[in-house]
N, C-alpha and C positions, 0 to 999 in steps of 0.2 A: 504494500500500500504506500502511499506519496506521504503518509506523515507517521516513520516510522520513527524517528529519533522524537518527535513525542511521545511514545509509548517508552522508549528504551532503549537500549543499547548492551551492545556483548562487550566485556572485558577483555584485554590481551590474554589472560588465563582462561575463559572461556566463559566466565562466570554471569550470566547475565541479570540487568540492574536494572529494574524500571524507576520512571521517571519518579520525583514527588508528589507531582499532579496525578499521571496515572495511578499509583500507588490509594492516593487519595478518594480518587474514583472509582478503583477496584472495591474499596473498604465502603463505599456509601452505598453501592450496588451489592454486598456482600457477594462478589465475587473474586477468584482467584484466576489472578494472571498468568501465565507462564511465555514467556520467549523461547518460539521453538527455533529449527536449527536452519541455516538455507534450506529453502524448497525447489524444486524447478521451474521452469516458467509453466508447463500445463497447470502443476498444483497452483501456481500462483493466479492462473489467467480462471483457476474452478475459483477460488476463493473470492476474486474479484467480482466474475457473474454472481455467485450468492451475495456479497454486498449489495452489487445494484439491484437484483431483485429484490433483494429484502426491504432497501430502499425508494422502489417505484412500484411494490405491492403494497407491502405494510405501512410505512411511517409518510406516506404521501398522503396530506392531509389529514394526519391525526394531530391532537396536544395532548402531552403529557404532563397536568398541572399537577406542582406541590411535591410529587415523592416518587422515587425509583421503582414505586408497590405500582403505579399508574401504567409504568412502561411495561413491566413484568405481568401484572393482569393483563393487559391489552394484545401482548404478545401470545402471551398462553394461549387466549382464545382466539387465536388470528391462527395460530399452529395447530388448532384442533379440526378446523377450518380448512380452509383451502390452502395453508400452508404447505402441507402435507403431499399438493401433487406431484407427481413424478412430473419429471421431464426430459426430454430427446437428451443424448450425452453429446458433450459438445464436437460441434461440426459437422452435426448428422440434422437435415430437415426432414419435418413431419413425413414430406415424401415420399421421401428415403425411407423412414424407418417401416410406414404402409406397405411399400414395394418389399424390403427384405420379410417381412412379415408374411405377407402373400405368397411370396415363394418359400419359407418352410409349410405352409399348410399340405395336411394331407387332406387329397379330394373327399368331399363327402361320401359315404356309402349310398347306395340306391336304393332309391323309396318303392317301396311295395306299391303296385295300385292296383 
């Protein structure tokens, strides 16, 4: 992501250090951070679709007044929801996945008349 040195940083020992603010923000969300390790650009280009989805389904046009309990109910139920659907893996269209579909079927059986 573009604003990685706000989250944190790795050590020359390896050791990695999240920011004050993150830190701060993981503890108000009662969540835990972790800095994982280089990834490659697929893992990196999956992660970034799920931001923007998450970001042009879910939080587009919501507010979250008063407490981190508003973001966290809101999401729950948005995950129970239509959060939850699959979708094509990347670089493959709808098309696409129709047509490879269509060719594993096996032919129907023949109907009795």
């Amino acid at each position: 992501m573009s604003s990685q040195r706000a989250v944190g940083r790795r050590l020359p020992s390896g050791i990695a250090e999240l920011t004050k603010e993150c830190t701060e923000f993981a503890a108000a969300l009662g969540a835990k951070l972790i800095i994982g390790g280089t990834v490659g650009q697929r893992t990196r280009n999956l992660l970034e679709g799920a931001c923007v989805n998450l970001e042009r389904s879910f939080l587009a046009g919501r507010a979250f007044p008063g407490h981190p309990r508003d973001f966290t109910a809101q999401l729950a139920s948005w995950l129970a929801g239509n959060g939850n659907q699959a979708r094509p893996a990347p670089g493959c269209s709808a098309g696409d996945l129709v047509a490879a579909d269509k060719g594993a079927m096996r032919p129907l059986p023949a109907v009795p008349r």
